[in-house]
N, C-alpha and C positions, 0 to 999 in steps of 0.2 A: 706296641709296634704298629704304626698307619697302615695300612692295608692298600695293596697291590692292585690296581682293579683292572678290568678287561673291557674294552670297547672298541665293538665291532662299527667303524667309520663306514657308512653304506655308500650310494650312490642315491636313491630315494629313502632309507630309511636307516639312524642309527641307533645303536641300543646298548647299553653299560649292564657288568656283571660284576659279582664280586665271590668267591668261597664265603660259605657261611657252613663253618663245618664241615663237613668234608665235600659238600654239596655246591655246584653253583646259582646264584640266586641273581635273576633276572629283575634288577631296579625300574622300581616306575617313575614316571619324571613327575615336575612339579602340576601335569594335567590328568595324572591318574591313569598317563598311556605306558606301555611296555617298552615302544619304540619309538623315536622321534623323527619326525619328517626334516631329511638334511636341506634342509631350505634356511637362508637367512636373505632379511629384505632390510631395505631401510625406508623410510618414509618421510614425506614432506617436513616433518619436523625432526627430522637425521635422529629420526631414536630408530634403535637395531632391534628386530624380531628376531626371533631364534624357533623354529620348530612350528611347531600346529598355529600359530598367532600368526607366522611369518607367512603357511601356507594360506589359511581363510582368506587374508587380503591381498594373494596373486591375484585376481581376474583385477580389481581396480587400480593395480600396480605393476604392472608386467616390465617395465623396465628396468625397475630397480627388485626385483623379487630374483636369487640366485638359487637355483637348484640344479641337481644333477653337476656339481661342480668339480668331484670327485675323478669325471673324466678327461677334465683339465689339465689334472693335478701331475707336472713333471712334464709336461707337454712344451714345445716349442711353439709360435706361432703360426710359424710357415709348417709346419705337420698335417697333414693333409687330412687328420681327424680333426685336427681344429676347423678346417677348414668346412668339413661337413658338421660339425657341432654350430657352427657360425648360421649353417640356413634353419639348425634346429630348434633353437631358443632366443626367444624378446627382446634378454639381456645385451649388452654390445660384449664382444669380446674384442679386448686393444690387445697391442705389441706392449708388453712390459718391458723398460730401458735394458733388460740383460739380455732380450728376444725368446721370450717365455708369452706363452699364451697366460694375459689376466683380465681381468670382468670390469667393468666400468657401472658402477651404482653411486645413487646422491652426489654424483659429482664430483666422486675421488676414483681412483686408480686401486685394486688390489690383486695380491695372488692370490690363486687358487688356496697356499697353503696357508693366506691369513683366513678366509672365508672355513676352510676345515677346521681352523684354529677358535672362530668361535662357536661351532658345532660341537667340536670338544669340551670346548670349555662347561658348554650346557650341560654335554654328558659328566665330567668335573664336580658342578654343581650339585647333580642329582644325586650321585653317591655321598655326595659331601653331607646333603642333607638326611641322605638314610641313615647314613653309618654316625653323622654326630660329629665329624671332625674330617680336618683337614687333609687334603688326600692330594699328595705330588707326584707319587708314581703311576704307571700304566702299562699295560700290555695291547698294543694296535693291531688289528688288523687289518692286510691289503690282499687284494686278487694275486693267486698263487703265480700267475702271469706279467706282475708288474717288472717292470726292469730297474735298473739303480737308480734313473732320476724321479721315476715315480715313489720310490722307497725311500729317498733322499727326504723328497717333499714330501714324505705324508709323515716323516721324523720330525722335519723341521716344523709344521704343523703342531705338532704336540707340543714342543719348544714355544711356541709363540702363545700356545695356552695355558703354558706355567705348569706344563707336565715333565717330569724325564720320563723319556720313552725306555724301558729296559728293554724291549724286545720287540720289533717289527715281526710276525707271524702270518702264514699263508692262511687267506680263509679256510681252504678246504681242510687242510690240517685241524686248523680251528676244530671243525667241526667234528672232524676222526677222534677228537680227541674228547670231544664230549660225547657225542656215539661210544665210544669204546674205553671210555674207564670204567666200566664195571665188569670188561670180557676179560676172561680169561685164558679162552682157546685161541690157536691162532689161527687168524683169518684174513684174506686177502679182501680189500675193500676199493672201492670205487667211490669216490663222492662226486657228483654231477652237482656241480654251484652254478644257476642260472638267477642271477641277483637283479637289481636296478640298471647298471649300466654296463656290468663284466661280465663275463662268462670264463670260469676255469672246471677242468677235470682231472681230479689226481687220484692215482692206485698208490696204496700203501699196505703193509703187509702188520697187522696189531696182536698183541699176544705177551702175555706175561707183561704190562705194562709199558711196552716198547712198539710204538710207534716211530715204524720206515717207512718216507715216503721213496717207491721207489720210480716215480715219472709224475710228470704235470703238464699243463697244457693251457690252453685256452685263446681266448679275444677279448683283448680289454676294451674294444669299442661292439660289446653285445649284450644286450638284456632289454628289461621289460621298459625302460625309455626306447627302445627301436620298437617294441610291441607300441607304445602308446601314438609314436609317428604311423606306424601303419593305418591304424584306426583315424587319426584327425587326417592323415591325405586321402580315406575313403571318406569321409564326412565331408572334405572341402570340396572333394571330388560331385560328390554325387550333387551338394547345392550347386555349385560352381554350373552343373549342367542344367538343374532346374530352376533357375534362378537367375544365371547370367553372371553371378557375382563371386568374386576372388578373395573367401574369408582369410586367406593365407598372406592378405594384403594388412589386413588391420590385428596390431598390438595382441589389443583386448579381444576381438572376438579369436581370435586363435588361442588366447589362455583361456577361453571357457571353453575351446573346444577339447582341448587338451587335457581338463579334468575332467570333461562328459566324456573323454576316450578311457580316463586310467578306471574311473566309476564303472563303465561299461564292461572292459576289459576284466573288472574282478569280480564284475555280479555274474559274467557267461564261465566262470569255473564252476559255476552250480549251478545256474538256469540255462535254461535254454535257448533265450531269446531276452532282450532286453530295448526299453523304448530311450531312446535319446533325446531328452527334449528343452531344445534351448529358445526362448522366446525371445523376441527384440534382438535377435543376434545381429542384424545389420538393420541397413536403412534404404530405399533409394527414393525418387522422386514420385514415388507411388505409396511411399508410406514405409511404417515396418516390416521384418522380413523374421519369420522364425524358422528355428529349425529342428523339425521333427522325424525321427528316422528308427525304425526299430532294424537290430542288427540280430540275428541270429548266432547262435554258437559256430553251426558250420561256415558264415559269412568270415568269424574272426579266423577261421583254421585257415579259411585260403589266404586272406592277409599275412599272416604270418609264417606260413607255411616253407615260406624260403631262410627263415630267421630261425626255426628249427634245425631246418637242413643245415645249416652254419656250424651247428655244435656237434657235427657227427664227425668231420675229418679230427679236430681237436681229441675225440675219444677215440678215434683208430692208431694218431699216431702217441699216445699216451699211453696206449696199451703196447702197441709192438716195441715205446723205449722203455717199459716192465718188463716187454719178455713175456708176459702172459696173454692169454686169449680172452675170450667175453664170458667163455662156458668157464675159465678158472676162476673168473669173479665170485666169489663167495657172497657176497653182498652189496648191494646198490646206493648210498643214502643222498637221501633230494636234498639241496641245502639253496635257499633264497624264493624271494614271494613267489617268482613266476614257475615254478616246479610244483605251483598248485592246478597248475591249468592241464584238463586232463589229456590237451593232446601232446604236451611236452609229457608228460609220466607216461604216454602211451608210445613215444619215440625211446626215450631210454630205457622201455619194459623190451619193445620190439630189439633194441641194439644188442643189450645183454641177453636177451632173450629170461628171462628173468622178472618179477615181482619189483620194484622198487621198495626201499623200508620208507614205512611213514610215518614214524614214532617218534620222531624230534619235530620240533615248531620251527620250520625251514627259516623263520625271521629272527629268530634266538640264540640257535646252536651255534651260532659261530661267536657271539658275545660270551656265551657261554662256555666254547671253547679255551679262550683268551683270557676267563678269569681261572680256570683252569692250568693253564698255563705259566698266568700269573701266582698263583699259590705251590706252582713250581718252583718258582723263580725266588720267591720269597721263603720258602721250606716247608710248608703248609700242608703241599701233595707231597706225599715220600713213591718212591719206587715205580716213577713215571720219568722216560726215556724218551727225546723227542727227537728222532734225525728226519730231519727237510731237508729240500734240494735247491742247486741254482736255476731256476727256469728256464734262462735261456746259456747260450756259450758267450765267451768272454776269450777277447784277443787284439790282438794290438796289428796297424798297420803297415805291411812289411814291403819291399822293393816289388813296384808294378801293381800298389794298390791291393794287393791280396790280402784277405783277412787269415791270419794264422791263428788259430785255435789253441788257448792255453787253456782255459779250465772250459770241457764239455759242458751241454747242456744237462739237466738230473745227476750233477754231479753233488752228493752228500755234503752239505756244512753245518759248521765254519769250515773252510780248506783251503791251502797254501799251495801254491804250484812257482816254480824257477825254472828260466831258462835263457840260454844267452844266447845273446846276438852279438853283432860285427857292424861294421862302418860299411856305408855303400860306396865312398870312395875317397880314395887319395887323400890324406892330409884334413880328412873331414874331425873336426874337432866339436861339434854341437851334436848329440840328436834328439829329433821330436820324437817323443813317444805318444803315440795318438791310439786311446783306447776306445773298443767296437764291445758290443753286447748283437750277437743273431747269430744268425744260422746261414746267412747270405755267405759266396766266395767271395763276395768285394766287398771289401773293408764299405767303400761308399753307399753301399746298400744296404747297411747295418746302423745303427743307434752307436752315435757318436757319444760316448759318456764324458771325455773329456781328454786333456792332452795337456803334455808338462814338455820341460828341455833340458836335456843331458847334457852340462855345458862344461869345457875345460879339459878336454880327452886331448892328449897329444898327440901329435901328429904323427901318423903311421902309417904305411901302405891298406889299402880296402881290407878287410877283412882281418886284419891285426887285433884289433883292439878286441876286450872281451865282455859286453854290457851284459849284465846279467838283471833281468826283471822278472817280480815277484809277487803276484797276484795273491792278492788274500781276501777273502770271502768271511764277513764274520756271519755271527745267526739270524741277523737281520737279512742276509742277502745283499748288504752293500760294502761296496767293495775298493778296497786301497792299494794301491800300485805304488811300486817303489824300484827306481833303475839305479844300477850301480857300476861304476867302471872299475872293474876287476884288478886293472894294473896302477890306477891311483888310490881306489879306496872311496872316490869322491861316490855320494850318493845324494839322491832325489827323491822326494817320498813326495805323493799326496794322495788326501782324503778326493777318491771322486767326486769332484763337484759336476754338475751337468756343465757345459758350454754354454747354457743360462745358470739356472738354480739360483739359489739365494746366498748370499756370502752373510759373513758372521755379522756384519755392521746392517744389513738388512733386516736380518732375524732379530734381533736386540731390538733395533726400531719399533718394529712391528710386536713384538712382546711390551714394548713402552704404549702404543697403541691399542693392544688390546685392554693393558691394565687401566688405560683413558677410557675406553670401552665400558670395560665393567666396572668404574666407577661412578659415570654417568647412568648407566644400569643401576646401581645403587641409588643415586641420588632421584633417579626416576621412579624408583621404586618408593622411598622414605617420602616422596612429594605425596605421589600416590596415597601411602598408609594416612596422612597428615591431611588431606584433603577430605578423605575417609571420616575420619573419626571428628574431622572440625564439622562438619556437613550434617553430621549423627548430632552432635552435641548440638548445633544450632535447631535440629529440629526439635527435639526432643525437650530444649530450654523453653523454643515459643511454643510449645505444644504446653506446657506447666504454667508460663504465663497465663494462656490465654485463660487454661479451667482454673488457676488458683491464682489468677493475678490482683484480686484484692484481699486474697487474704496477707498480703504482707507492703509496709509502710510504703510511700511515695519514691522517699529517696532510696531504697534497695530495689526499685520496679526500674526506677531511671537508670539508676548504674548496668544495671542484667541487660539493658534495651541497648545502651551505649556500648555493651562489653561484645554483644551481642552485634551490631552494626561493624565494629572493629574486626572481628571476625571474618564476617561478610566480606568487606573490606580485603583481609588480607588473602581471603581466597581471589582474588581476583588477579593474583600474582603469582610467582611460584617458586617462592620463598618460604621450604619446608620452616626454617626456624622460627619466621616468623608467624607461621600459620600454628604452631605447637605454643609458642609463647601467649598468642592471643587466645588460642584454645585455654587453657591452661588459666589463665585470669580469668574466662567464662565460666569455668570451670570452677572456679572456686566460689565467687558470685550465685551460681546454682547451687550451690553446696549451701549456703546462709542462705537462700529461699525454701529450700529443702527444708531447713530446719528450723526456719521460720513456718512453714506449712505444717508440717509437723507439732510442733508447740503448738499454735491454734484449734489444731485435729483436737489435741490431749485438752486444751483449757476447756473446748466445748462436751467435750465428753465425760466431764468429769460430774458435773451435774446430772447430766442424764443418768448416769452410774447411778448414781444414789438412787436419781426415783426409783431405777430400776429395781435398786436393791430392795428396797419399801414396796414395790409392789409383790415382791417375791415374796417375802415376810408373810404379807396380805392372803397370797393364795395357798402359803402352809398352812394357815390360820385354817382358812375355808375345808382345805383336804383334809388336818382332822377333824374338824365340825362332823365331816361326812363320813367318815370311817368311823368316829360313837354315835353318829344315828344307827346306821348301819348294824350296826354292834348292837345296839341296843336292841332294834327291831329283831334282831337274831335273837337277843335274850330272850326277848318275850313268846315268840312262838315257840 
């Protein structure tokens, strides 16, 4: 049976897990890393990086290099997080035709969820290659915070990577769950997730293999991408003052500032102070311009210090919708890179008042969790109980714009909620059912997830008719709505799609796309091996010429030169077949000089043997001579 595997979709980094016995085992990808950098670029000649290749060549490719795109993912254009993500990265962000925020690279149009789509894929890959076979299923992870169209799009994502997703799962859960399969007692937990680009906090209650989450929380526009803006607007800052000049104007020099900030940023978790130093970063009419700046630890804590302060209402109101206090926290656990920086574990030591646990690898546990959960899913883990919640509240909008509240927020799923409504007036025979995901009074001030039409209702005085709608929550957290007219029977069902999102005929596409993708990938790949090994064999041919090219006849030296030049030749193209074909005839060419070499080796040495042998003879001869001298002399005395 193929094997279920778990991967945790980051925001700057993602990383694949699988059970290996009853254990989860954290895969390394084809660079020997743990986790892979969520970046994909494309490059002047439209070949796709994926991960650490894709990162190395950001500073000379800032336009086309996509990262942090995770917080795109499910977004509208006109979103006003788009809107601040738009001053924060190189990339262009366009209006996608359905009014989705999507990226623009090498000169095509894409979503967020094909971009995730071949980050997956990579993760796909890497298992594929551990485990020896081909692997279609998956368990994803998203911020416990995301709403339905984010959860939508990071489904369809896996869809488009030729995964079936069985389960959308909350990080922080995620990570409760690798934390705590091997406790027994019950205990009330806290997981503070401070990742790449989100921020969630959830309390759940673990114990006898049953994990409840009982509240969640969070910012899906907060993490250590808002750390790394803080550092390059103090870098731009302070040249900008001594210098005169606006690095926040140019491409390139703002991508090298951007990795001399995340670099900096993760060496002041240990040190103390660190030197930034970037040469040539600009230019003016005075020549080059570099830029050298040592930052201190305490310089990053005031930067950031308001980016901390962000995650503390998130953990007050996640604890008051538990029900419990900071002193009933039984346990703390950090999950994501930036929960390594010691004044974030010195804010959530100060909030719980409490030790944080630091025994899981805050970049893993949540990949970890997900293969865990996946070896649920598949039957693998026995006597492992998972109830999650819905994030936010869920309602539809009623007479005067009100959002009415059907299923609460940290409300337990899967879960089904009914309830009926009426006609607003007279003879009304249609209605819009217009569905809200928040916490706002006004419908208009909540996340429009989507909206269907109740059509064919007879005509009846206001409040006659009886529509009954039916919210249902599956374990992914997304959610399907279905209105029914009580006194015909007529019903209406749909799958929430966002008011963008991607329709089925999109998704197909873009799965048609990527398999273009990763065929090209292949054929990139097999050029590559073929260029490799024809390159090896030409050297290697004239290197045996040159030292043993007369030991073999005229017309086998001309053909190996010729077979030899054809070669040459077909490297100059990039036509894997043909460069294996020519190989391949070279190849056999060195193979009869080989053996031509060789027979000459044996003809010349065969004479030598003999003397050899005749002289051996000769100095037995001698050795006894001298062993009955010897002898003899012994006799006589």
């Amino acid at each position: 049976m193929a094997k279920v595997i778990g991967i945790d979709l980051g925001t700057t980094n993602s990383c694949v897990a699988v059970m290996d016995g009853d254990k989860p085992k954290v895969i390394e990808n084809s660079e020997g890393a743990r986790t892979t950098p969520s970046i994909v670029a494309f490059t002047k000649d439209n070949e796709r990086l994926i991960g650490q290749p894709a990162k190395r060549q950001a500073v000379t490719n800032p336009d086309n290099t996509l990262f942090a795109i995770k917080r795109l993912i499910g977004r509208r254009f006109d979103d006003p997080m788009t809107k601040k993500d738009m001053e924060l990265v190189p990339y262009d962000i366009v209006k996608g035709k359905n009014g989705d925020a999507w990226v623009k690279a090498g000169g095509e149009d894409y979503s967020p969820s094909q971009i995730s789509a071949f980050i997956l894929q990579k993760m796909k890959e890497t298992a594929e290659s551990y485990l020896g076979e081909t692997v279609s299923q998956a368990v994803i992870t998203v911020p416990a915070y995301f709403n339905d169209a984010q959860r939508q799009a990071t489904k369809d994502a896996g869809q488009i990577a030729g995964l079936e997703v069985l389960r959308i799962i909350n990080e922080p859960t995620a990570a409760a769950l690798a934390y705590g399969l091997d406790k027994e007692d019950g205990k009330t937990i806290a997981v503070y997730d401070l990742g790449g680009g989100t921020f969630d906090v959830s309390i759940l209650e673990i114990g006898d293999g049953v994990f409840e989450v009982k509240s969640t929380n969070g910012d899906t526009f907060l993490g250590g991408e808002d750390f790394d803006t803080a550092v390059v607007e103090f870098l731009a800052d302070g040249f900008k003052k001594d210098e005169g000049i606006d690095l926040r104007g140019d491409k390139l020099a703002l991508q090298r500032l951007k990795e001399a900030a995340e670099k900096a940023k993760i060496e002041l978790s240990s040190a103390q102070s660190t030197e930034v130093n970037l040469p040539f970063i600009t230019a003016d009419q005075n020549g080059p311009k570099h830029l050298v700046k040592t930052i201190s630890r305490t310089d990053l804590e005031k930067m950031v210090e308001h980016l901390i302060a962000r995650t503390k209402e998130p953990m007050k109101k996640a604890l008051a919708d538990a029900g419990v206090t900071a002193k009933e926290i039984d346990e703390v656990v950090l999950v994501g890179g930036m929960t390594r920086m010691p004044k974030v574990r010195e804010a959530v030591k100060d909030f719980f008042g409490k030790e944080p646990h630091t025994g899981v690898n805050p970049d893993e546990v949540v990949a970890m969790g997900a293969a865990i959960q996946a070896g649920v899913l598949q039957g693998d883990v026995k006597d492992v109980l998972l109830l999650d919640v819905t994030p936010l509240s869920l309602g539809i909008e009623t007479l005067g714009g009100i959002m009415t509240k059907m299923i609460d927020r940290n409300t337990t799923i899967p879960t089904k909620k009914s309830q009926v409504y009426s006609t607003a007036d007279d003879n009304q025979q249609a209605v819009t059912i217009r569905v809200f995901q928040g916490e706002r009074e006004m419908a208009s001030d909540n996340k429009l997830l989507g909206q269907f039409d109740l059509v064919g209702i007879p005509p009846a005085p206001r409040g006659v008719p009886q529509i009954e709608v039916t919210f249902d929550i599956d374990a992914n957290g997304i959610v399907n709505v279905s209105a029914k007219d009580k006194g015909t029977g007529k019903e209406q069902q749909i799958r929430i799609q966002a008011s963008g999102g991607l329709s089925d005929a999109d998704i197909d596409q873009m799965v048609q796309d990527a398999e273009k993708f990763a065929e090209e990938d292949k054929k990139r790949k097999e050029r590559a091996e073929a260029r490799n090994q024809a390159d090896s064999l030409v050297h290697s041919t004239e290197q045996q010429l040159k030292e043993h090219g007369d030991a073999i006849d005229a017309s086998l030296k001309s053909e190996i030169e010729s077979a030899v030049a054809e070669v040459k030749t077909a490297l100059e193209g990039d036509d894997a077949d043909a460069i294996n074909a020519k190989s391949q005839a070279l190849a056999e060419k060195a193979m009869k000089m080989g053996q031509a070499i060789y027979e000459k080796q044996q003809a010349e040495a065969a004479p030598a043997d003999g003397a050899a042998a005749g002289s051996e003879g000769a100095d037995e001869e001698v050795v006894d001579a001298e062993f009955s001298e010897v002898d003899e002399g012994e006799g006589k005395n």
